[in-house]
C-alpha angles and dihedrals in degrees: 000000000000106000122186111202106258106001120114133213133049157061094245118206116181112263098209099110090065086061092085098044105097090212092058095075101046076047096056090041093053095107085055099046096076113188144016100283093042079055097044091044093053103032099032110169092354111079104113086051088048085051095055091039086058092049087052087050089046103053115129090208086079133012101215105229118204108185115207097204102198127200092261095065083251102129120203119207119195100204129191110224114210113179119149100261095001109071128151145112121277120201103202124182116207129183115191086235086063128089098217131358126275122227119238096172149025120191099181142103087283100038130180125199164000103235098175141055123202107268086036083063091045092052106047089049097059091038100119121243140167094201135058122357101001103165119099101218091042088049084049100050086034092064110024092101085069086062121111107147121149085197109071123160116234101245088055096119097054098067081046091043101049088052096042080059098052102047103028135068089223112142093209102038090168091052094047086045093052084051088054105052088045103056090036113184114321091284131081115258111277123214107238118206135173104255111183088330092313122108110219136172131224084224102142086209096048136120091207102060097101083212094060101106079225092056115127110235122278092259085063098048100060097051094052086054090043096047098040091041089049077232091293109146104200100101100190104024118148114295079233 
């Protein structure tokens, strides 16, 4: 059985084989698609198979694991959480140094991010990896729930687009792009700004506003910018 240090709850199955289902991404996007032309756009026909898909997703009997390895040696893993009454997505960040894993986000009914900002996302998508997820448009779609940034560049939604294509069966890519960026995550857009080397958010539910009683330490902080931003330090370059 799978076992991430510190976290709880299971049993957790590898989630890998979901990957190369088109529905699955439309699925894990659902809290970011708001409304019913956002769900037709992105589902389509195939509402009733995404709904079993989600069931599938949803089993208590196994919690699908996707692990996200960075170049830092940081790995995040994006974990279904299926407890009866209790179901969401956690979005955890371990670093072999590290006794138990840190949360970065929470995409549930009591949520708690966001824990990336948009180049963070960029970056940690094209970050190279010969484990886990290694595809850059899989890593993209994987993460984007964690997103919450007020500062997006214009051409955002042609990186998003252009996975969304790849891996999905939607007919409009661009259009369901444009949706996503715009409901990103459950959380309002947060500013992010560099604050002693270390990028941070005003988000009142995140974990990385230093000032959140919930906050991780500084020390931890860091690590999770320097790993997420692959120690790039250009917070709102082009998405190209």
């Amino acid at each position: 059985m799978l076992q991430i240090p510190g976290y709880e709850g299971g049993p957790l199955v590898a989630g890998s084989a979901y990957l190369d289902d088109p529905l699955f991404w439309p699925v894990h996007l659902g809290t970011c698609l708001r409304g019913v032309d956002a769900q037709r756009a992105a589902f389509g026909a195939d509402w009733d198979a995404a709904m079993e898909l989600y069931r599938a997703l949803s089993a208590d009997h196994g919690w699908p694991v996707f692990s996200v390895p960075l170049r830092s040696g940081h790995t995040i893993y994006v974990v279904y959480r299926n407890l009866d009454g209790d179901r969401g997505v956690d979005y955890l960040i371990h670093h072999p140094a590290w006794p138990a894993a840190e949360t970065l986000a929470v995409d549930d009914g009591h949520f708690v991010g966001p824990g990336t900002a948009w180049p963070e996302l960029l970056s940690t998508a094209r970050q190279p990896a010969t484990e886990g997820v290694g595809d850059t448009d899989a890593r993209l779609l994987l993460l984007f729930p964690t997103l919450g940034d007020a500062r997006l560049p214009d051409d955002a939604a042609v990186p998003l687009a252009a996975s969304l294509a790849a891996l999905t069966l939607i007919e409009e890519p661009a259009d369901v792009a444009g949706m996503l960026l715009e409901n990103q995550g459950q959380w309002e857009p947060a500013h992010w700004r560099l604050a002693d080397g270390v990028w941070i958010n005003d988000g009142g539910h995140s974990y990385r506003k230093p000032r959140n009683a919930f906050a991780p330490p500084e020390g931890r902080l860091r690590e999770f910018s320097n790993a997420l931003n692959d120690e790039e330090r250009q917070p709102h370059r082009s998405s190209r």
